[in-house]
Structure formats: C-alpha cells, structure tokens
Residue, then its C-alpha position, 0 to 999 in steps of 0.5 A: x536483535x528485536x524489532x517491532x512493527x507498529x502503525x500498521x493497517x490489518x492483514x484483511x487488507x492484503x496490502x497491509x498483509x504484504x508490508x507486514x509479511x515482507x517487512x518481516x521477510x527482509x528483517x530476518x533476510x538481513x540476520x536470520x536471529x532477529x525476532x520481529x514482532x507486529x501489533x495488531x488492534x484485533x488480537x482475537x481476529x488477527x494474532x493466530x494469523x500473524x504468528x504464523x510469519x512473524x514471532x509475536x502478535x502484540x496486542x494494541x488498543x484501539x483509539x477508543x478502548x481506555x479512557x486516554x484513548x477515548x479523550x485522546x480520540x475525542x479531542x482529535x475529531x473536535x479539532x484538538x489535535x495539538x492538546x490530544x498530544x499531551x495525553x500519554x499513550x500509556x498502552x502504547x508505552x507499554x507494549x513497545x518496550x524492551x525492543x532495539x528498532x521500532x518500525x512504523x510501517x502504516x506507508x499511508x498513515x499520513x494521507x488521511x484525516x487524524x494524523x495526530x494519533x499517529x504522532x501520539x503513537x510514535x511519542x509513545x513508542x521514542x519514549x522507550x529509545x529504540x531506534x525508530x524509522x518509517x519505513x515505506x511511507x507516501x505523504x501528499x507534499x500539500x499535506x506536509x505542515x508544521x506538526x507533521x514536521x516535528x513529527x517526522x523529525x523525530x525518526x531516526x529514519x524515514x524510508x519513503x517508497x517513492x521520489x516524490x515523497x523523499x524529495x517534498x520532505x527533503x524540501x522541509x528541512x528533513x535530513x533522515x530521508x532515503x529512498x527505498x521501494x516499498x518492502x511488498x517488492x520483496x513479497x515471494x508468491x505463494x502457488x494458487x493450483x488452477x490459477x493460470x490467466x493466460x491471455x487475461x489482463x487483469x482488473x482491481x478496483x477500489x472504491x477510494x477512486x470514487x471518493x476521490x474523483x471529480x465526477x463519481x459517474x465519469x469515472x464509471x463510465x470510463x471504466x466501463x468503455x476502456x474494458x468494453x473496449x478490450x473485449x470488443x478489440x481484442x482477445x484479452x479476456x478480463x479477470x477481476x482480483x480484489x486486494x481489499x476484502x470485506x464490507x469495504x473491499x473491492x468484490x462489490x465494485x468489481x461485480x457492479x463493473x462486471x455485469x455491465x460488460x458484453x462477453x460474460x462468459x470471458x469474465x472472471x471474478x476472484x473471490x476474496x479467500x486468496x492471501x497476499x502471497x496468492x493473489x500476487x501469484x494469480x497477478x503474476x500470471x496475467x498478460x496486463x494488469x488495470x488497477x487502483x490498489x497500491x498494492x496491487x500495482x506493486x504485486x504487477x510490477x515486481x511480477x514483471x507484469x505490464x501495470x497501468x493504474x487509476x489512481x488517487x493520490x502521490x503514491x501512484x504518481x510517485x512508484x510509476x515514476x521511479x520505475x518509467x522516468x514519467x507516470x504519464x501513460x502509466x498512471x491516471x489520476x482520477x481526479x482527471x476523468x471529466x470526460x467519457x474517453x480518457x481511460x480508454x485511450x491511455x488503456x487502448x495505448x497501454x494494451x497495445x505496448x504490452x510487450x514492450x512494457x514487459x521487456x522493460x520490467x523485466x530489464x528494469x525491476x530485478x534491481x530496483x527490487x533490491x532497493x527495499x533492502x535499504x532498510x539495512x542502514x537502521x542497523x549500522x547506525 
C-alpha cells in the first residue's frame, strides 16, 4: 500500500512536523508495509529530516518555480483564481503518481488567502485516480463558497478535526464528511533529560494573535497582567515553549512578554532546538499550559495537561468543544479582548480549576485519542 502526504506546511513548523510524523505513524500503525511518502518545497532543507520517519521525500515546486506555476501564481493574487485553474499542475501531475491514497494533510490551508492553489493542487494529484482525502482540516464555515465546495466534493474523504467544521460542511451538501481528531493526538513524545517543569505552567505565544485582534496593544496588555497575575497570586513559575521556529515563530514574542514580567528569576524560555516530539515532552510536564498554537494545544490535551487557549479562529473553537462540550472557559478568541481584564479573569478561574481540568482529561482524551484512528475507513472503501 503507497500513500502520499502532499498539501502539507514544513517540518520547521513543529505542528506541521506533528501531523506529518503522526499521520505516517497511524498509516504504517493500521499496516505496517504501507510506504508513505511526504512532499516537501524545500528538498535540500527538509528530505534528510523526512527520511528519517517517512520512507521517501518527494520534491514539489513552489508556487513560483516553472513557468505554470508562476502564471498560475500570477493570476491567483491578481484576483483570477477561477482562470488560474485551467493551467495544469504539470510537476504536481507528475510527482503524485503511481500512489493508492493521497492525503491532503495542509488541516489549515482553507483559513488563508489563495486557496485556489490548493484546488490546483488537488486537480493534479485526482488526475492520477488515487483515492484522495483531507485528512485533519479546519475551515471558517463563513469561508465556505461555491468553489471551495466543488473542491472539496472532489475528495473521497474529508476527516475534519473538530465539530464545527464537519457540521458547516455537512451544511453545504457535502456527503464525504467524518469526524475524526487531528492525527497530532497520536504523536509519541520523545524524552528531553533535565526537562521537568514541576510547578510551571507553561506559555506559547503566536504572533497570528496580533493580526487577528481588535486592538493589537489590548491583547498585549492582557497577556501581560493575566501572567503577572499568576506570578504575584501563585506559586506557579512560567516557562515559555515556542512551536513555530524562525524568523516568524514564537521566540521573539515570548522574550518581548518576558522581560516585561516581575520574578525573573521564575522564568523560563525554551529555545527553538527542540522537535515536535520533544516539545510535547517538555508540555507534557507542566502543571497548566496558555496558548495560541494549534499544535500546542493539542500536545497539552493528549498529555492530559489543563489547556487554555487564545485563540484566533475555528479551529480552537472547534477541538475545545468536542474535548468540554462548550470552549467557553477554555478558549478566548482574540478578537474579544477589547478590555484590560478579560484574559485575566478566564486565567485566574482556569489556574484555580487545574486539578479538576486534569482529572477530566485524563477520564476523557485516552478515548478520543483513538478517534483519529478513523482514518482507516480510506482503506475499506
């Protein structure tokens, strides 16, 4: 059985790292001859990384490399992504065949701008008639129009990660929806000596939470009061984890919180030469975790870790309601910070419930890990 993992983000993005290495994990789980191979854009960067868990690297051009691709690209930011359409993916074509499955495991490639590069994408990988599933997905259901419809009717499968998005696109007329947890939930840590938060509650912050928000300089604010807060009220000490390395990752914006903080001596900053399976060790040690990462959040609630998240868009909303019933009180969209108090109070409530919060994961996740084993269905078809 040969599969392929396409669609994907790089493995410097340790939550893109996570889906692909747990994705490769459950496939050879659910048959241990399946061969599974990943694309990658950066082939001199990233394949000796990729080899090492998957069995091939499979080099893809970038949206700017041939000349298909650059007027593809071209027309896509002019506002002619209906004509971008009718340009082949030749490389893309090309590279995807020969496989039984295709898996499009890019979960958040429908929250952005350009999504019709990625129906170009899939157009060239359905030409090779595997079968073809999106495996892992998040979409905005405001997002959802016409096109992103005939697209997604195109899969075999789609395996949307949490219950917002199945039910929107079940909404649609779509009838290849299921439901099933973000592979990540499946991802084995890997041990990290001299990591052992006790008596930390960990932070990850993202950049995103800016972009997003109402009013940039609130959402400052309230970070730095909530933990303020803790490390004036409690005897919690703070440990920041970045999940998104280099020039745009985390490590930048967690100094920038950090050294506006009392106690800095009760501080700690991981630095960025950890993997994914690391970090969720070093997670997977703390009393609480505060984040905004996807992926972050994930590695807290299948480490049975108390988990609240500043988020950003459906994909918080979506995992902490399937996991609680409601994400009230475990998630807090960015978007509602407009006054100086607001993260503090949900944190303050939050950091007062962690015992509770831990014994109902640890009742809770083991089964719901499982779900993202759902993925076996592709291969009864």
């Amino acid at each position: 059985m040969k599969c392929l993992l396409y669609g994907n983000g790089e493995i410097d993005n340790l939550g893109c790292e996570a889906i692909s290495k747990s994705a490769t994990y459950i496939l050879k789980k659910l048959n241990h001859k399946t061969i599974v191979d990943i694309t990658t854009q950066l082939p001199d960067k990233h394949s000796e990384d990729i080899e090492k868990f998957a069995d091939h690297a499979i080099p893809l051009k970038r949206g700017r490399q041939g000349i298909s691709n650059i007027i593809s690209e071209i027309l896509v930011r002019f506002g002619f992504g209906k004509l971008s359409l009718l340009i082949p993916n030749y490389d893309a074509i090309k590279m995807s065949q020969g496989y039984e499955f295709s898996f499009s495991v890019g979960g958040d490639n429908y929250c952005y701008s350009f999504k019709e590069k990625f129906y170009r994408l899939n157009n060239a990988v359905r030409k090779n008639n595997s079968i073809n599933a999106f495996w892992g997905c998040s979409i905005e259901p405001d997002e959802i129009n016409s096109a992103m419809v005939k697209d997604l009717s195109g899969f075999d499968y789609i395996f949307a990660r949490e219950s917002i998005t199945a039910t929107a696109l079940k909404e649609k007329g779509l009838n290849n929806v299921h439901l099933c947890s973000d592979p990540a939930f499946q991802l084995q840590p890997s041990v990290v000596e001299g990591m052992d938060f006790h008596n930390y509650i960990g932070v990850n912050l993202s950049p995103l939470i800016y972009s997003y928000a109402t009013d940039k300089e609130m959402v400052c604010k309230n970070v730095v009061v909530a933990l303020t807060d803790i490390l004036n009220n409690t005897s919690y000490n703070l440990c920041f984890i970045p999940h998104v390395l280099g020039t745009n990752g985390d490590y930048n914006i967690h100094q920038k919180i950090a050294e506006q903080l009392p106690f800095q001596e009760r501080i700690a900053l991981v630095n960025e030469g950890y993997n994914c399976e690391q970090t969720k060790y070093i997670i997977s040690k703390l009393e609480g975790l505060i984040c905004s990462r996807t992926h972050a959040s994930i590695a807290g609630y299948s480490s049975c870790v108390p988990t609240f998240v500043l988020g950003y868009s459906v994909k918080a909303k979506g995992i902490a309601k399937d996991i609680y019933g409601d994400y009230t009180g475990h998630v807090l969209p960015v978007q509602d910070i407009i006054s100086k108090d607001i993260l503090r109070e949900q944190i303050n409530n939050f950091i007062g419930n962690l015992e509770s919060e831990r014994a109902y994961l640890n009742s809770f996740i083991p089964e719901y890990k499982e779900k993202a084993l759902e993925i076996e269905k592709v291969f009864k078809k």
